[in-house]
C-alpha positions as CSV (number, residue, x, y, z in Angstrom):
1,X,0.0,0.0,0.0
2,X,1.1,3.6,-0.7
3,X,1.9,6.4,1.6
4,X,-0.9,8.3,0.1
5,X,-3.4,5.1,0.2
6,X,-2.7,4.3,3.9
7,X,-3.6,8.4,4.6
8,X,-6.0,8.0,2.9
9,X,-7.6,4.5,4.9
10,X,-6.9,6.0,8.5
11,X,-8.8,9.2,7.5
12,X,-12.0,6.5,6.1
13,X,-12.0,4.6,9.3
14,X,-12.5,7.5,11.3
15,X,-14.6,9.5,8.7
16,X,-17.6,6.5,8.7
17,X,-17.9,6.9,12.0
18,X,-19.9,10.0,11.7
19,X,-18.3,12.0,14.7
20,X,-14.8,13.3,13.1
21,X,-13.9,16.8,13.4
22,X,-11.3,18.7,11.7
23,X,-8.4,18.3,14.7
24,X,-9.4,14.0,14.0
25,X,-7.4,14.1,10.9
26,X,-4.6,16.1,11.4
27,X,-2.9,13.4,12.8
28,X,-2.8,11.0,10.1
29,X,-2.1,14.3,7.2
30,X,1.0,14.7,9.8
31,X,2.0,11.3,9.7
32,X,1.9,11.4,5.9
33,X,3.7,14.7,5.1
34,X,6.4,13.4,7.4
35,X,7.0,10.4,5.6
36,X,8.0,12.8,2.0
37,X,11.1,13.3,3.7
38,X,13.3,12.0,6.4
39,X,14.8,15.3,7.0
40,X,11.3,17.1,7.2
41,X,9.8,17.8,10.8
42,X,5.9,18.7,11.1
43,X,5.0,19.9,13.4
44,X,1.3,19.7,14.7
45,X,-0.3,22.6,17.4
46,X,-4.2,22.1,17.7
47,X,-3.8,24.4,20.9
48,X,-3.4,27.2,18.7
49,X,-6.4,26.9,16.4
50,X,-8.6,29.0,18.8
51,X,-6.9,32.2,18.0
52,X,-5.9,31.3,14.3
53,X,-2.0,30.6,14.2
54,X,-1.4,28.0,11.3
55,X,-2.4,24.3,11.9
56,X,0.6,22.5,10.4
57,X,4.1,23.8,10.2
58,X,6.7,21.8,8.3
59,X,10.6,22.7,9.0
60,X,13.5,21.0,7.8
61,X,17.4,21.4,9.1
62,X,19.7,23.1,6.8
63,X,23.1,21.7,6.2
64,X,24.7,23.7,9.6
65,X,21.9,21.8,11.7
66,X,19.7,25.2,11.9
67,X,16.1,24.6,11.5
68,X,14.4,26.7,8.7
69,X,10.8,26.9,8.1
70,X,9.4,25.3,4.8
71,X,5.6,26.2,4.6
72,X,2.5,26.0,6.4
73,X,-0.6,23.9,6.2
74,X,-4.0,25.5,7.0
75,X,-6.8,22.5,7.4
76,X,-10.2,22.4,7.4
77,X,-12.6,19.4,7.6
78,X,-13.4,17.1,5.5
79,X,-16.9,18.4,3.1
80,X,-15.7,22.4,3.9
81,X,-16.0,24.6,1.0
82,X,-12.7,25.5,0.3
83,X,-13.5,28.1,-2.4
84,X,-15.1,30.6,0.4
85,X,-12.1,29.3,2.6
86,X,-9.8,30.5,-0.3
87,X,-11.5,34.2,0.3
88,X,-11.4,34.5,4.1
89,X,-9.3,36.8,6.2
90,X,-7.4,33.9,7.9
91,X,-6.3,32.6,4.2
92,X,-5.1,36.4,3.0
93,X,-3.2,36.4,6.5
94,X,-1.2,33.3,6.1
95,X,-0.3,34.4,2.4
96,X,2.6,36.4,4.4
97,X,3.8,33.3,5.2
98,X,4.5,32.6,1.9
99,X,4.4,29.1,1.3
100,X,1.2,27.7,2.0
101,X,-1.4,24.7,1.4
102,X,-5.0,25.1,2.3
103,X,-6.7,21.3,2.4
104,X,-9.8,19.4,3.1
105,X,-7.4,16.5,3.5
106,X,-8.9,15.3,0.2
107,X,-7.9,18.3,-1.6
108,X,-5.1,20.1,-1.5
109,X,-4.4,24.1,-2.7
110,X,-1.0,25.7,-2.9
111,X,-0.3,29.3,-3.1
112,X,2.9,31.1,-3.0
113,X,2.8,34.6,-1.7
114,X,-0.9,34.4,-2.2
115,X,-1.1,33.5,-6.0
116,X,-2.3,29.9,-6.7
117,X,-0.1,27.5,-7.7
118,X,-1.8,24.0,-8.6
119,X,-5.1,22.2,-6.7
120,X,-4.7,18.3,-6.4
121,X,-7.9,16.2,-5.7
122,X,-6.7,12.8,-4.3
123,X,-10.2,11.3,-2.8
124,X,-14.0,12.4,-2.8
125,X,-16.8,10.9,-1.1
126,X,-19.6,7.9,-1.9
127,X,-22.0,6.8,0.3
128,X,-20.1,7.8,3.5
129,X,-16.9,6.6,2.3
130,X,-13.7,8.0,0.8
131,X,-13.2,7.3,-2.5
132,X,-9.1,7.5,-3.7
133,X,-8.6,9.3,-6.8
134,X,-5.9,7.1,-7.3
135,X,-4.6,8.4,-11.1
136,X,-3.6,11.9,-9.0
137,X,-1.8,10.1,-6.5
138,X,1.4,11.0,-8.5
139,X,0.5,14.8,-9.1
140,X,-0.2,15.4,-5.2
141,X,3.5,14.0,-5.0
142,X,4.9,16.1,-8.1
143,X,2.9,19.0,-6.4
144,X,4.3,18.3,-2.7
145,X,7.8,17.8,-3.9
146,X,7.7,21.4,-5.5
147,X,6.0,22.9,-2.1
148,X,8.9,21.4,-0.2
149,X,11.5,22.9,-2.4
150,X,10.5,26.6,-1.7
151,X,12.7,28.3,0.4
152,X,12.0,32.1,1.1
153,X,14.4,34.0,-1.1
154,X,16.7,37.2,0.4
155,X,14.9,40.4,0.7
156,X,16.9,43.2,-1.3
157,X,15.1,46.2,-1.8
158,X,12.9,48.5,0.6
159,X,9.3,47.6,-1.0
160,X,10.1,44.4,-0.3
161,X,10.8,44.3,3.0
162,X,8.0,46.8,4.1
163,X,6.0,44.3,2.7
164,X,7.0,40.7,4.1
165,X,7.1,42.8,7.2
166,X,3.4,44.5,7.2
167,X,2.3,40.6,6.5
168,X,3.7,39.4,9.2
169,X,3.2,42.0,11.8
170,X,-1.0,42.1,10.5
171,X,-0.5,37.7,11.6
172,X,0.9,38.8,15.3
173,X,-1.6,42.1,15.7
174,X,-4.5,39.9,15.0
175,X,-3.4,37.2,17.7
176,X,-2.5,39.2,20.3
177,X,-6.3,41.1,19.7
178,X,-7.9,37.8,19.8
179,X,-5.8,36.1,22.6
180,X,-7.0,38.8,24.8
181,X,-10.5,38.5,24.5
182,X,-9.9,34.6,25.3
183,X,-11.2,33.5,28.6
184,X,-7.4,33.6,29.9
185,X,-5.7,35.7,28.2
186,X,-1.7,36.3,28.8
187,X,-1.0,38.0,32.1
188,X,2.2,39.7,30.3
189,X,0.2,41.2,27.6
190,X,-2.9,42.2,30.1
191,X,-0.1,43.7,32.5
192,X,1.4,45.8,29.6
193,X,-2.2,47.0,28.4
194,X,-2.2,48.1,31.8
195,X,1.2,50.2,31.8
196,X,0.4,52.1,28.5
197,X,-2.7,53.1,29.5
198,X,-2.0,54.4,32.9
199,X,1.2,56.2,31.0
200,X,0.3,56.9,27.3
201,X,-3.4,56.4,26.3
202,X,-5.6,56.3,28.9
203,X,-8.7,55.0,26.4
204,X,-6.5,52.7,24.7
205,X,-8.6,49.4,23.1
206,X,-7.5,46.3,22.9
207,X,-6.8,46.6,19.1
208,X,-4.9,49.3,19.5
209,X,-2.7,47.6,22.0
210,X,-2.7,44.9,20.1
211,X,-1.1,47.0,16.6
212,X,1.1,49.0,19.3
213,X,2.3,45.2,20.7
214,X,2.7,44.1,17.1
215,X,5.0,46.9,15.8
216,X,7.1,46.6,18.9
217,X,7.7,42.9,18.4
218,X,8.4,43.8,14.4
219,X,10.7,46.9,14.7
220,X,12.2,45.4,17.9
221,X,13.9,42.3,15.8
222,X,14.9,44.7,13.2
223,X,16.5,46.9,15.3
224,X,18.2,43.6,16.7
225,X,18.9,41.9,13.4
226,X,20.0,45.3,12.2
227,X,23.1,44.8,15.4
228,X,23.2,41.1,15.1
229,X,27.2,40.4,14.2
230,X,27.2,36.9,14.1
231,X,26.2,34.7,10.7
232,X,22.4,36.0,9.5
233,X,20.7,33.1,9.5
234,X,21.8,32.2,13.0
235,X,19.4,34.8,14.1
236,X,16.3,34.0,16.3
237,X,13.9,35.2,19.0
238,X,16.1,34.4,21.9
239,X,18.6,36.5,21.4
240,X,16.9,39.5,20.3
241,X,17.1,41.6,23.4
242,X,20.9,40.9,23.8
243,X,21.0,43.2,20.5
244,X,18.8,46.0,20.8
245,X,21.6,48.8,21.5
246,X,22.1,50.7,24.7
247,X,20.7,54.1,22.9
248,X,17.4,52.9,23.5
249,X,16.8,51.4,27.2
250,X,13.2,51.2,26.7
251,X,13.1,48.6,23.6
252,X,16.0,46.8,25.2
253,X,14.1,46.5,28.4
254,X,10.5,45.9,26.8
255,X,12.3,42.7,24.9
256,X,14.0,41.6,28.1
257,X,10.9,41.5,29.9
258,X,9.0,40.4,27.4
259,X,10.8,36.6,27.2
260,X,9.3,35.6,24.4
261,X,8.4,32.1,25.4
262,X,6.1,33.8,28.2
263,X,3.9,35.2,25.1
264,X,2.3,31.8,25.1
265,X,3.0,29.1,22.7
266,X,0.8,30.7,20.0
267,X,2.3,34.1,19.5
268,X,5.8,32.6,19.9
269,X,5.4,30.7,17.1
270,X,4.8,33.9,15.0
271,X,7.6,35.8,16.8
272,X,10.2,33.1,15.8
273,X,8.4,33.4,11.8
274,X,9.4,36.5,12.1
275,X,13.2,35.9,13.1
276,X,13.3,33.8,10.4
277,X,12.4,36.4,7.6
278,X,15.3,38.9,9.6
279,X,17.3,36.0,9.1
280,X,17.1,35.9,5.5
281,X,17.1,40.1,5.3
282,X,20.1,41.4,2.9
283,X,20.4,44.1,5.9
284,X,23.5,45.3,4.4
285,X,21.3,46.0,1.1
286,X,19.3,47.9,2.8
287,X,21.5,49.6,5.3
288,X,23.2,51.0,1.4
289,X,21.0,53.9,1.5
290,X,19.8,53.4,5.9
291,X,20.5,56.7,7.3
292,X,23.4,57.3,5.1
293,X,24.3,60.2,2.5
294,X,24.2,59.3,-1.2
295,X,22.5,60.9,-4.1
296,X,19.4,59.3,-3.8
297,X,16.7,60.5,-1.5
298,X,17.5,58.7,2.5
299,X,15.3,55.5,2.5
300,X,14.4,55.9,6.0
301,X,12.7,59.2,5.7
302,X,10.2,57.3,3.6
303,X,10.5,53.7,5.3
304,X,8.2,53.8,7.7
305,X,5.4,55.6,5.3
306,X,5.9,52.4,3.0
307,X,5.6,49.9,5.5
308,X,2.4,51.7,7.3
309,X,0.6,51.8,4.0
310,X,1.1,48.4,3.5
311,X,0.6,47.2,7.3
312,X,-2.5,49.4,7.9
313,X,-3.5,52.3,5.7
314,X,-6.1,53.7,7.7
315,X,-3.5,53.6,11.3
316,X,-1.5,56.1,9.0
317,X,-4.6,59.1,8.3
318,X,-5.7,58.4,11.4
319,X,-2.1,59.2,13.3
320,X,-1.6,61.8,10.6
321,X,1.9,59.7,9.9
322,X,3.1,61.4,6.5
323,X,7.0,62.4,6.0
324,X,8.2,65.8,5.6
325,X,10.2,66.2,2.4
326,X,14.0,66.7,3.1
327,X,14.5,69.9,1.1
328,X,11.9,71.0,3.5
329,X,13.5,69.9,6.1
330,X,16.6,71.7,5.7
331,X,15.3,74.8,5.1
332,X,13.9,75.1,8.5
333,X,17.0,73.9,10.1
334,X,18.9,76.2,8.3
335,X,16.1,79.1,9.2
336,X,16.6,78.4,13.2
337,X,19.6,78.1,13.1
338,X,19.9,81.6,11.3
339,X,17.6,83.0,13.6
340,X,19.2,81.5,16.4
341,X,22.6,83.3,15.2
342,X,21.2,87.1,14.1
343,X,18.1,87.6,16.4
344,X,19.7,85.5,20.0
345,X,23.6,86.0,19.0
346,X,24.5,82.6,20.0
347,X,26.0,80.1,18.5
348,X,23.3,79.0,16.1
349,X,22.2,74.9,16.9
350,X,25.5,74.2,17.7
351,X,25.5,76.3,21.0
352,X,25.1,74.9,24.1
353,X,22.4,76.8,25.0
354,X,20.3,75.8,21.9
355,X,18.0,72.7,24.2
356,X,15.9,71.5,21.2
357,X,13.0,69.5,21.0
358,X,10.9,67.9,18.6
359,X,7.4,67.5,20.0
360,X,6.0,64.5,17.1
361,X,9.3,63.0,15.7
362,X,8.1,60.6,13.7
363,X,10.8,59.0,12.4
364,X,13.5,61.3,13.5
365,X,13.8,63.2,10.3
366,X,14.2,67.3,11.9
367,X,16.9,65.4,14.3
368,X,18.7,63.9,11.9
369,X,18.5,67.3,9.9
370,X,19.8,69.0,12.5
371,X,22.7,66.6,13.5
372,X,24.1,66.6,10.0
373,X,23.3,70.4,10.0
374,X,26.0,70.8,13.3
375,X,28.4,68.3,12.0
376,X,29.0,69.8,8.7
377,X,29.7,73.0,10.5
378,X,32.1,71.2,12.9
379,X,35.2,72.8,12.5
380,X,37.5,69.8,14.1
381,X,35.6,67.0,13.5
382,X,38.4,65.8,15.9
383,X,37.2,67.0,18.7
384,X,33.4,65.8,17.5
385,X,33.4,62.9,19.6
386,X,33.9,64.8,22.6
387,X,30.9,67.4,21.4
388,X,28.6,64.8,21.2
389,X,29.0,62.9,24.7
390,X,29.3,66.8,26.6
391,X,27.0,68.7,24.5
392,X,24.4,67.3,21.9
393,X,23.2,64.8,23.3
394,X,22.4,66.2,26.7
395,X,20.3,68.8,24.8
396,X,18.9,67.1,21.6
397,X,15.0,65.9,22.7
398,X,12.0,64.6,21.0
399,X,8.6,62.7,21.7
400,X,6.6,60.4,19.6
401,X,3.5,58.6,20.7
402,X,3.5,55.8,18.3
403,X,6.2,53.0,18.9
404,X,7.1,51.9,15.6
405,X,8.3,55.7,14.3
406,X,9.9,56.2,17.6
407,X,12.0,52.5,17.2
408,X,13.0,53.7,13.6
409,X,14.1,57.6,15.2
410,X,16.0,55.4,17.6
411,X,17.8,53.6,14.4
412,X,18.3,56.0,12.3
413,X,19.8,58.5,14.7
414,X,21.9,56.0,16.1
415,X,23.2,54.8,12.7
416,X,23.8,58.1,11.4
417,X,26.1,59.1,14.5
418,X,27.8,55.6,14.0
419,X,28.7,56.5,10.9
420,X,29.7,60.3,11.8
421,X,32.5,57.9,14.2
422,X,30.4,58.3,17.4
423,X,30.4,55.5,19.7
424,X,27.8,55.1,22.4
425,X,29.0,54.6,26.1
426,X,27.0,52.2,27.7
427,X,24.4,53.5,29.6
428,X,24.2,56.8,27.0
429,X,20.7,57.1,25.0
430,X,19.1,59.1,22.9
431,X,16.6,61.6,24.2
432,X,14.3,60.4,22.3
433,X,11.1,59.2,23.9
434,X,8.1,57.4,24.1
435,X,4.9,59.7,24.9
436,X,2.3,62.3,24.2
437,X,3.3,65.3,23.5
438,X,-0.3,66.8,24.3
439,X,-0.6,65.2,27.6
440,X,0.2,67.2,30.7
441,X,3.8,66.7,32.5
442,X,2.4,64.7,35.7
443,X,4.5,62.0,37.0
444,X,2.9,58.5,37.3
445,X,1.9,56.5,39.9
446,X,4.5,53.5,40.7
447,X,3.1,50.7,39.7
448,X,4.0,46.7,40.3
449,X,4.1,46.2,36.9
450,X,5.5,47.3,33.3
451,X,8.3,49.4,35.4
452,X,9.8,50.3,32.0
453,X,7.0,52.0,30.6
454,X,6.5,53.7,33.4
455,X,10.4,55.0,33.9
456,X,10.1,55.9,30.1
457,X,7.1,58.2,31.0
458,X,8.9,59.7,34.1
459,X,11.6,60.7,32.2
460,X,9.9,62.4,29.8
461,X,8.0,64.1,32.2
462,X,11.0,65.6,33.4
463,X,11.8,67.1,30.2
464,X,8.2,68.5,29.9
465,X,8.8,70.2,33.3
466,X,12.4,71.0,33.8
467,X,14.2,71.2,30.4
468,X,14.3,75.2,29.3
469,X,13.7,74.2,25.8
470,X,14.7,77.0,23.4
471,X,14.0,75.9,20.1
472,X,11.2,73.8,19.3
473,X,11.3,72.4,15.3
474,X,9.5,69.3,13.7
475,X,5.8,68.9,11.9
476,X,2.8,68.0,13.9
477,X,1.0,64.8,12.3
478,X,-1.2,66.2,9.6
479,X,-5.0,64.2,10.5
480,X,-7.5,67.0,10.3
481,X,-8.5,66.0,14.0
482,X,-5.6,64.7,16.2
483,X,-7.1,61.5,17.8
484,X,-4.6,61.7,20.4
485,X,-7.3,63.8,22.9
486,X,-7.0,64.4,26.6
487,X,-8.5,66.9,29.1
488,X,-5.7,68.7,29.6
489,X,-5.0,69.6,26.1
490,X,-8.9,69.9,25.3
491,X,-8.8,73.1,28.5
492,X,-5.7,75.0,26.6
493,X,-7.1,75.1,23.0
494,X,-10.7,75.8,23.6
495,X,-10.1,79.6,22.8
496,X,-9.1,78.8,19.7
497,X,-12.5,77.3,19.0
498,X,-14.1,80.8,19.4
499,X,-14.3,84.3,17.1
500,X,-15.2,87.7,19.2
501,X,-15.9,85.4,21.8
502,X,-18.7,83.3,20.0
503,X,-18.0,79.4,19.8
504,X,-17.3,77.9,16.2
């Protein structure tokens, strides 16, 4: 008997019986895929199915012994229309996995980065029986041997990488949302709800935690596979924190908290997906134009617009999350800093007494405008080193509410100093930080949990109270209506809702 004919006998001896369910044949489908390969694992998690992660995994070891992911299998029961399954949400999900097969374990569907590849039929069913469709027996092989060849290819251009990215990072938003409305949902990721809202967003939903959650975990493992040293595809999950750089305590502290196998098996299993695409990231492609002068326009000024209009268009209106054109830019920093030279006779951006702050950062664009702007006016850049540890740094500040544009500031500042010949001292950040701009400077209660949110709040806080800021530069998100409301900030505009004292 066949491997194929014997699948297909264990899933008729439990289908007659009438009471089979979808998780009844997994086994056997398991035991057969398996069998295609000795070097293939499957892998088999019906505990996740209640949230949606994939059903089936199959991984195979590479020549060094490391374990890379193949494909996934998404099953449904036997009889299921597969051509509405085809069209669900779940199905366009998974297509940022890649590689996948959707099955009734009598027929089988492969798509590669969503587009169909080939459908295989290899049994139907007569008079509560299965039926093998034996003369396809050799084409579900053919078919399988191809699906078990793929192997995700490098990723070597921005567009490409926003994208694979946005896929993946809609996958973990979308279980985090629905593992806490569960009856027992993760205390972690309940505790950390609690520490943003108490610090950041006092109405903050679930969904908006759980898009918050998912762009940390994303833009946290770039950030680390952007410091990683050792081989790329060594890269994982587990040593992600021990790479987040010192410039930015609060992601190095969220992913040391956050120990990833904490998250529940569920989302772990996404997280490491996720390592795995890093892994096979050409970062040094992408790093070509990262923060970096060249003739063409900085990538990272527009990185974060590209990923957000693929990850969720309507987050980016809403947020008002657009990027300021660079020869706009400049012209402002060059503006203050004349101004600062003919109207306060001081020492332009460059003077010590110049605190600056950007209120909505974004992606760091007027601080990196204004760090090139100093340096290139550094007369010894010998002495720049020095400059930066006793000067800029202790006076260069912005905020930014939303955690992905604040993770890629972090970057980009941090790589463009690295490359200026600046090397952080351990236990030197940036001054940029996470939090509302338009919420009042009120220091939060201690609380037992999510101590790194709160210290990240505090801090900022102390900026908002104590820091004599002279020169405030940046753009405000352009939304029409900031959604980012509070009392406080609601109290100091109202008189600009009113003409000759009449309410518009």
């Amino acid at each position: 008997m066949s491997a194929i004919s014997d699948y297909l006998q264990q899933l008729n001896d439990k289908y007659r019986t009438g009471d089979a369910t979808e998780h009844t044949h997994r086994g056997a489908l398991e035991i057969y895929l398996a069998s295609l390969d000795d070097n293939l694992i499957v892998i088999n998690e019906p505990r996740r199915i209640e949230i949606g992660a994939p059903d089936l995994e199959i991984r195979t070891v590479d020549e060094d012994g490391i374990s890379l992911s193949i494909g996934i299998v998404e099953c449904k029961n036997i009889g299921i229309n597969l051509d509405k399954e085809e069209q669900s949400e779940q199905m366009m999900r998974y297509h940022a996995l890649e590689n996948v097969i959707l099955t009734d374990y009598l027929e089988f569907r492969w798509y590669v980065k969503g587009v169909h590849q080939d459908t295989i039929r290899i049994g139907e069913i007569k008079d509560n029986q299965i039926v093998p469709i034996e003369t396809n027996f050799a084409s579900l092989e053919m078919m399988l041997g191809s699906y078990l060849q793929y192997r995700m290819p490098q990723l070597n251009t921005t567009l490409e990488f926003a994208q694979r990215l946005a896929g993946v990072a809609q996958l973990i938003r979308k279980l985090i949302e629905r593992d806490m409305r569960t009856s027992q949902p993760s205390p972690q990721l309940t505790d950390q709800l609690e520490g943003f809202r108490q610090t950041l967003l006092p109405e903050l939903s679930i969904e908006e935690f759980a898009d918050m959650y998912a762009q940390t975990l994303t833009y946290g493992l770039f950030v680390a596979r952007i410091h990683y040293e050792k081989p790329a595809k060594t890269f994982d999950a587990d040593v992600a924190d021990k790479y987040v750089p010192n410039t930015n305590p609060f992601l190095r502290e969220l992913f040391h908290g956050m120990s990833f196998a904490n998250l529940g098996e569920r989302l772990n299993w996404l997280v490491k997906r996720l390592a795995e695409v890093l892994a096979l990231t050409d970062t040094e492609s992408l790093l070509k134009d990262f923060g970096r002068d060249t003739e063409q326009t900085d990538t990272v000024v527009h990185f974060y617009e590209t990923f957000l209009s693929q990850y969720d268009p309507d987050l980016r209106k809403k947020r008002g999350v657009y990027y300021t054109p660079e020869p706009a830019v400049n012209y402002i920093v060059r503006s203050v800093d004349y101004l600062l030279r003919e109207k306060f006779h001081i020492d332009g951006l460059a003077d010590e007494n110049a605190i600056i702050l950007d209120p909505a950062t974004g992606t760091g664009t007027f601080l990196y405008g204004v760090i090139r702007h100093i340096y290139d006016g550094f007369a010894s850049k010998g002495m720049w080193k020095n400059y930066v540890t006793q000067n800029l740094l202790k006076r260069l500040f912005a905020f930014e509410l939303l955690i992905a544009p604040y993770t890629v500031a972090h970057l980009k500042l941090g790589l463009q100093l690295r490359d200026m010949g600046y090397d952080f001292p351990r236990g030197q950040r940036l001054g940029i930080y996470l939090t509302n701009a338009l919420d009042e400077g009120i220091k939060q209660r201690q609380q037992m949990f999510a101590q790194f949110i709160i210290h990240e709040a505090n801090t900022a806080t102390e900026i908002k109270q104590q820091k004599p800021i002279m020169v405030i530069l940046g753009n405000p998100p352009y939304s029409g209506h900031s959604a980012n409301e509070n009392v406080w900030i609601n109290r100091l505009i109202q008189d600009y809702y009113q003409i000759d004292g009449q309410r518009i």
